[in-house]
C-alpha positions in Angstrom: 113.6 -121.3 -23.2 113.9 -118.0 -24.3 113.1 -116.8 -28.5 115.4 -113.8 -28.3 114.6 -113.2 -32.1 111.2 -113.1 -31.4 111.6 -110.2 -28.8 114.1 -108.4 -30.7 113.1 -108.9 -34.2 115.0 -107.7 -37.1 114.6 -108.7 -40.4 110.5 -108.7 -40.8 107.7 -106.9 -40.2 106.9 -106.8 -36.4 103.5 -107.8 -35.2 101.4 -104.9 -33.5 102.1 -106.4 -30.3 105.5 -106.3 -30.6 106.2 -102.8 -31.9 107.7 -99.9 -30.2 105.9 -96.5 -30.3 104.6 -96.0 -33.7 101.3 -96.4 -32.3 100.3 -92.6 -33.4 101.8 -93.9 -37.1 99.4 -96.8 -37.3 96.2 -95.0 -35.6 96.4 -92.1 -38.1 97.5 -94.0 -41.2 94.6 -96.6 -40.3 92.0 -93.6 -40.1 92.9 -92.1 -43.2 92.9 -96.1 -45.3 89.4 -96.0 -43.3 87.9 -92.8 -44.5 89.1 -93.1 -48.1 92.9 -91.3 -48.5 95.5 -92.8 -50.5 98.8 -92.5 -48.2 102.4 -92.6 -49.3 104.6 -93.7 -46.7 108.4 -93.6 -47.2 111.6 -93.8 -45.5 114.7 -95.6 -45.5 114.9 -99.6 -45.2 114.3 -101.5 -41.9 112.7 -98.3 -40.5 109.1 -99.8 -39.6 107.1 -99.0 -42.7 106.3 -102.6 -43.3 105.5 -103.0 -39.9 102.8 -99.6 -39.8 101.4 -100.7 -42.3 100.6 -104.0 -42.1 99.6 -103.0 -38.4 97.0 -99.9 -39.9 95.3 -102.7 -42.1 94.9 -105.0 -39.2 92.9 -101.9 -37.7 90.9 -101.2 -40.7 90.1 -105.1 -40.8 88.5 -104.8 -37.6 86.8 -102.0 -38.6 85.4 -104.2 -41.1 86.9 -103.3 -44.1 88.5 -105.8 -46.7 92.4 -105.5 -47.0 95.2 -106.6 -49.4 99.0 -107.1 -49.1 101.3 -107.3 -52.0 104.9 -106.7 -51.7 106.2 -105.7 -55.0 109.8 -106.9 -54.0 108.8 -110.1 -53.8 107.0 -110.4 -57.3 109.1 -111.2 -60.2 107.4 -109.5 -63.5 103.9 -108.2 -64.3 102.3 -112.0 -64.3 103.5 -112.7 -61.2 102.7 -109.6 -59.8 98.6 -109.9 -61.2 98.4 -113.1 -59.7 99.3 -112.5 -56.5 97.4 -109.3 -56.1 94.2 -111.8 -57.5 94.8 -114.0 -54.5 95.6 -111.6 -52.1 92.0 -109.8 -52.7 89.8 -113.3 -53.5 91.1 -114.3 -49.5 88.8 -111.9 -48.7 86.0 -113.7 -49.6 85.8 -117.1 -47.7 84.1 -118.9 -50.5 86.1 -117.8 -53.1 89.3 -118.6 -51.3 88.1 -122.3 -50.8 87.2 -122.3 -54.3 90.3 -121.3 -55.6 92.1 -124.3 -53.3 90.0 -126.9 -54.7 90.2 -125.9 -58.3 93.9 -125.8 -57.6 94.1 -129.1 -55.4 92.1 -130.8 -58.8 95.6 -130.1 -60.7 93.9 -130.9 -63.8 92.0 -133.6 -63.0 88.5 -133.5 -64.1 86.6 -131.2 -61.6 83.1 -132.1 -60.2 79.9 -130.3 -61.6 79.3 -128.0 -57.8 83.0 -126.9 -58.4 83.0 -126.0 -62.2 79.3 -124.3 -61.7 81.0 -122.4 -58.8 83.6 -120.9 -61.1 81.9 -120.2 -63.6 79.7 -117.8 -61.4 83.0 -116.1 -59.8 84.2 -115.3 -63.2 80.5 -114.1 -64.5 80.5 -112.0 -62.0 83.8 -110.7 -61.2 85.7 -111.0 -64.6 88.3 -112.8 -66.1 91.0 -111.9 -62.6 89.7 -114.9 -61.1 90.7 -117.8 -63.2 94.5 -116.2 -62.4 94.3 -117.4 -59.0 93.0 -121.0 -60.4 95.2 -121.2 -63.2 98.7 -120.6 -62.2 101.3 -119.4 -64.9 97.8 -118.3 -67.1 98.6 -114.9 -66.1 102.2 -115.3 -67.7 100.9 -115.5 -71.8 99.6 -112.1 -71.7 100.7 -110.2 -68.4 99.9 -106.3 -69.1 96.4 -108.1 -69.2 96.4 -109.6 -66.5 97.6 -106.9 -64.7 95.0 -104.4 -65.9 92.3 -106.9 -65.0 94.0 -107.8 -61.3 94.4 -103.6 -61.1 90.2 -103.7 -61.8 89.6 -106.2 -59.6 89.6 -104.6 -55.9 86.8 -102.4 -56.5 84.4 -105.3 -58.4 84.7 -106.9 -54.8 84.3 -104.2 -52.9 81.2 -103.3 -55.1 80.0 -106.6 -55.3 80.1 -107.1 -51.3 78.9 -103.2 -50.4 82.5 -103.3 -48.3 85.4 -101.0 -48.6 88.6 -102.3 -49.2 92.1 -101.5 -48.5 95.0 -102.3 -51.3 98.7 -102.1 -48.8 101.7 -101.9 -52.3 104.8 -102.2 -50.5 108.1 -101.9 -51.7 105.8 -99.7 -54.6 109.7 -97.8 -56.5 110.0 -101.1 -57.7 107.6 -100.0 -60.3 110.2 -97.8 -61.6 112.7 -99.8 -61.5 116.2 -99.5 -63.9 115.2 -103.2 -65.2 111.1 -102.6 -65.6 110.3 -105.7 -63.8 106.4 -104.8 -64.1 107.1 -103.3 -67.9 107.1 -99.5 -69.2 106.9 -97.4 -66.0 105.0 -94.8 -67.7 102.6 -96.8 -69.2 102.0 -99.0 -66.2 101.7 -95.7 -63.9 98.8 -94.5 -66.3 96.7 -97.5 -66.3 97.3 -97.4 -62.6 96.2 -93.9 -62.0 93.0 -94.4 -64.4 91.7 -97.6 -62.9 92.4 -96.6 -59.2 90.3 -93.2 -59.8 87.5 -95.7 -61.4 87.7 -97.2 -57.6 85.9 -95.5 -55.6 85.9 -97.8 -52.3 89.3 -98.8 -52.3 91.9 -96.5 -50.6 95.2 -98.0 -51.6 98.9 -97.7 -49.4 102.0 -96.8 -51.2 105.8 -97.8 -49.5 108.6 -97.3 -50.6 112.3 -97.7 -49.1 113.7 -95.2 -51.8 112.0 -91.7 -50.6 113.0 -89.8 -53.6 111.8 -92.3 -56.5 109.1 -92.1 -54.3 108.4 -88.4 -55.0 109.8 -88.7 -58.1 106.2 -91.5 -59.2 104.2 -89.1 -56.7 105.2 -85.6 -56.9 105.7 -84.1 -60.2 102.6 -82.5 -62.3 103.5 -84.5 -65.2 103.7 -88.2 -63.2 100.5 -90.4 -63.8 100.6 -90.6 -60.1 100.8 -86.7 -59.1 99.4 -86.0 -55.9 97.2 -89.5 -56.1 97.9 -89.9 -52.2 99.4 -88.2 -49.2 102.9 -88.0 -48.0 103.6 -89.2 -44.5 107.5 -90.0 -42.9 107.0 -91.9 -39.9 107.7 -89.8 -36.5 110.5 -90.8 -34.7 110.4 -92.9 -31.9 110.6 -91.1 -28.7 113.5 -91.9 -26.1 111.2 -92.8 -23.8 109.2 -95.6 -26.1 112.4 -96.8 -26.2 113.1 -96.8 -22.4 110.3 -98.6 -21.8 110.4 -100.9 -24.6 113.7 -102.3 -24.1 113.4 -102.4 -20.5 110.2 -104.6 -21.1 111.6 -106.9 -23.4 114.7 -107.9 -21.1 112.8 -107.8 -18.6 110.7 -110.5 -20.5 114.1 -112.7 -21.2 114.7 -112.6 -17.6 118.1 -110.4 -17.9 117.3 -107.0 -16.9 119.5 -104.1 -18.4 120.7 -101.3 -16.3 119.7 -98.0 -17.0 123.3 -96.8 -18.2 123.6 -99.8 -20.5 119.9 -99.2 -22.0 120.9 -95.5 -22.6 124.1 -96.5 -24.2 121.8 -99.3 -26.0 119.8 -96.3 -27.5 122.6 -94.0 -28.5 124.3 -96.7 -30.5 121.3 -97.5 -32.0 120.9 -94.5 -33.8 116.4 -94.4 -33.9 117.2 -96.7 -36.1 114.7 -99.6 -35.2 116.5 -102.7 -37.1 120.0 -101.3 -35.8 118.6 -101.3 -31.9 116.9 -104.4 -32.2 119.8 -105.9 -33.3 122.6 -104.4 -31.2 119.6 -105.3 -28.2 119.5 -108.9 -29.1 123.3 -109.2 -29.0 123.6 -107.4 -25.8 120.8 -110.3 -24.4 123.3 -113.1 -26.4 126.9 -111.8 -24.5 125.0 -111.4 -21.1 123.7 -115.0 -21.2 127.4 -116.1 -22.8 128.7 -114.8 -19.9 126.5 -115.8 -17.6 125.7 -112.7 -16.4 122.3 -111.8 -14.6 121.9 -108.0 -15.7 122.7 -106.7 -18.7 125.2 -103.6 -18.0 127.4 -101.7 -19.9 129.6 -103.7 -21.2 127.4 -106.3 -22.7 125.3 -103.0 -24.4 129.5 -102.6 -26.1 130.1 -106.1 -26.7 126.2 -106.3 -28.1 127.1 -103.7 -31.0 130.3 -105.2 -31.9 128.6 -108.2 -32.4 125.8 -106.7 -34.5 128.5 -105.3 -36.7 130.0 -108.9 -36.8 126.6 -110.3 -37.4 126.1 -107.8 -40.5 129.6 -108.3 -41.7 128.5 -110.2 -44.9 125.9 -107.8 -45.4 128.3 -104.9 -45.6 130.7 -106.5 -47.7 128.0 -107.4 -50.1 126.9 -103.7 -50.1 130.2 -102.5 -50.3 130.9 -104.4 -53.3 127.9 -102.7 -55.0 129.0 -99.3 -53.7 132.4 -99.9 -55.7 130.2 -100.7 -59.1 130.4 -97.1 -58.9 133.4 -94.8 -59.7 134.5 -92.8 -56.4 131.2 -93.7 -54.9 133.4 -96.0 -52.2 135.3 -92.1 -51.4 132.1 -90.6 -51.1 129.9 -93.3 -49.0 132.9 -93.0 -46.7 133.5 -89.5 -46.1 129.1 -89.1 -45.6 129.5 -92.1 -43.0 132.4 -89.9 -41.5 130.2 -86.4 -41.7 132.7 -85.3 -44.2 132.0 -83.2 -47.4 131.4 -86.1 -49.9 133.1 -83.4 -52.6 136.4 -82.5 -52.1 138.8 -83.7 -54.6 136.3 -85.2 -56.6 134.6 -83.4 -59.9 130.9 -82.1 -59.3 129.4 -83.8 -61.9 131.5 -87.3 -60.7 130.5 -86.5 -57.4 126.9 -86.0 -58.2 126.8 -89.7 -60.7 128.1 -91.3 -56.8 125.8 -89.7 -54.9 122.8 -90.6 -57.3 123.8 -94.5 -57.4 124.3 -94.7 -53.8 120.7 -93.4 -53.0 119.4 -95.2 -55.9 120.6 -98.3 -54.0 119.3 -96.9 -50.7 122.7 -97.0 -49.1 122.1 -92.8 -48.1 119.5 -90.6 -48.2 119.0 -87.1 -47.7 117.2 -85.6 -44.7 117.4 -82.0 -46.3 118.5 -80.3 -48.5 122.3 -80.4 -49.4 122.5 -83.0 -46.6 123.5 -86.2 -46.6 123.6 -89.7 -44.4 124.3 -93.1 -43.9 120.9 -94.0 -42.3 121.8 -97.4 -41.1 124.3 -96.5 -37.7 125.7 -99.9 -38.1 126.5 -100.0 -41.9 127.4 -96.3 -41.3 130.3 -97.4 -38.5 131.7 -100.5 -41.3 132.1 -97.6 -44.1 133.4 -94.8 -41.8 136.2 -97.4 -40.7 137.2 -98.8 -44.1 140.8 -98.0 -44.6 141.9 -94.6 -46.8 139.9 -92.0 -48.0 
């Protein structure tokens, strides 16, 4: 039976294996983790950031160093997000990892002598981040804490073991967040900056879906976080990864796709790696539907209409935070149309939409005084909304 999602995936990270190009990406974001530079990576959502770099750790983990994946999206406040940095850097010590899952498993039952003289030790020697991991909720009564002593605890590893590590922060503008999920941004930035500098053999990764908060934590002389790591935008990927890409993943489901349909496949897709993937797997869907053994041009056609139905509920649900906005709506449509986004609208009006819709990450800007819906299919939904 074929797992179409696996071979077009869309919605997580891709596994190394599975990627298309990017392979320059991963090799020279891995070497730089590897010889000790920070590296900010940023782009729009669904792009492959994730993917890179969860792919340039893999490569620095077989080049023996220690690595660590948080994704600040996921984490709720600063507790939540000290804890599960603790665990994601004790997994890389066997030992401690099995420690932590029997002190856990105990649930408060009493806990044999080996075990309690075990924990002891991990604390004496690498501070009170530990007991987070076997205490949940303890980071919770007194989270900056935590968090400063989670921040710390990357390097006393790496120390402790004579191994460098890797810290991977994805999703990282959530720091600077509108609702401060993680507390003051300015405050947290500072302790950031001044504990990371204190760690000496960890390189750390920075994403971010939001390119310009991204500058805005990284660029500026007066950010905590000025010029703390390198700027890289993933290349594009070539027409011909793609070609052969494609071509090898139909091939794979048994449905070969004609070299008209696969070019169409590519255009509609936009470089836009969730978009192709998407519009790819429905193509595959409507040729096996119809029973068809190729997949030609029309099923590439059919395949994008039925990615736009797929990501109708998606669209509306953006849509209605578009219109939170006032004239935003006007202006997402007339960028998706490769309109001027001013006309008829006051500057500084104009200026309020454009700011909430790339705060949202519904357009960004490729250069200056340019602007774009980044997603092809969400672009073709607000380009065809009725009026103006």
């Amino acid at each position: 039976m074929r797992d179409i999602r696996r071979l077009f995936p869309t919605d997580d990270p891709v596994p190394a294996g599975m990627m298309i190009g990017r392979r320059r990406d991963v090799r020279e974001v891995a070497d730089a983790l590897v010889a000790g530079t920070n590296i900010v990576l940023a782009g729009p959502r669904r792009t492959g950031k994730t993917s890179v770099g969860e792919a340039a750790l893999a490569r620095a983990r077989r080049a023996g160093l220690y690595t660590v994946i948080v994704d600040l999206f996921r984490r709720r406040d600063a507790g939540d997000l000290a804890e599960g940095l603790v665990e994601a850097v004790i997994a890389n010590r066997g030992a401690l990892k099995r420690l932590r899952a029997r002190v856990r498993d105990a649930a408060g039952t009493a806990l044999d002598a080996a075990t309690l003289t075990a924990s002891a030790r991990a604390q004496a020697e690498l501070g009170e981040a530990v007991e987070f991991a076997f205490r949940p909720g303890l980071a919770a009564r007194d989270p900056d804490r935590a968090l400063a002593a989670a921040l710390e605890l990357p390097e006393r590893i790496a120390t402790a073991d004579g191994r460098r590590m890797v810290v991977f922060l994805d999703e990282f503008q959530d720091i600077a967040s509108a609702s401060h999920p993680f507390g003051d941004p300015d405050r947290l930035t500072k302790q950031m900056r001044a504990i990371f500098q204190r760690s000496p053999n960890v390189s750390f990764l920075f994403t971010g879906s939001i390119e310009h908060l991204m500058r805005d934590l990284f660029g500026p002389g007066d950010r905590a976080l000025s010029q703390f790591g390198a700027f890289r935008a993933l290349s594009p990927i070539a027409a011909e990864e793609w070609r052969k890409g494609l071509s090898a993943r139909f091939e794979r489901a048994d449905v070969p796709i004609e070299d008209a349909a696969r070019e169409l496949l590519i255009d509609l897709g936009d470089d836009h790696p969730r978009a192709t993937m998407l519009i790819a797997r429905e193509a595959l869907t409507a040729a096996l539907v119809g029973d068809r053994k190729r997949v030609q041009e029309p099923e590439a056609r059919a395949g994008f209409e039925l990615a736009l139905a797929a990501d109708r509920l998606r669209h509306e649900q953006a849509l209605e935070r578009i219109r939170l906005t006032k004239h935003a709506q006007n202006v997402a449509m007339r960028i998706a149309r490769d309109e001027r986004p001013y006309p008829g609208i006051a500057p500084s009006a104009a200026q309020r939409a454009l700011r909430a819709l790339e705060l949202a990450g519904f357009v960004d800007s490729p250069a200056r005084g340019e602007w774009r819906v980044a997603d092809p299919l969400l672009r073709h939904y607000l380009a065809h909304l009725p009026g103006r």
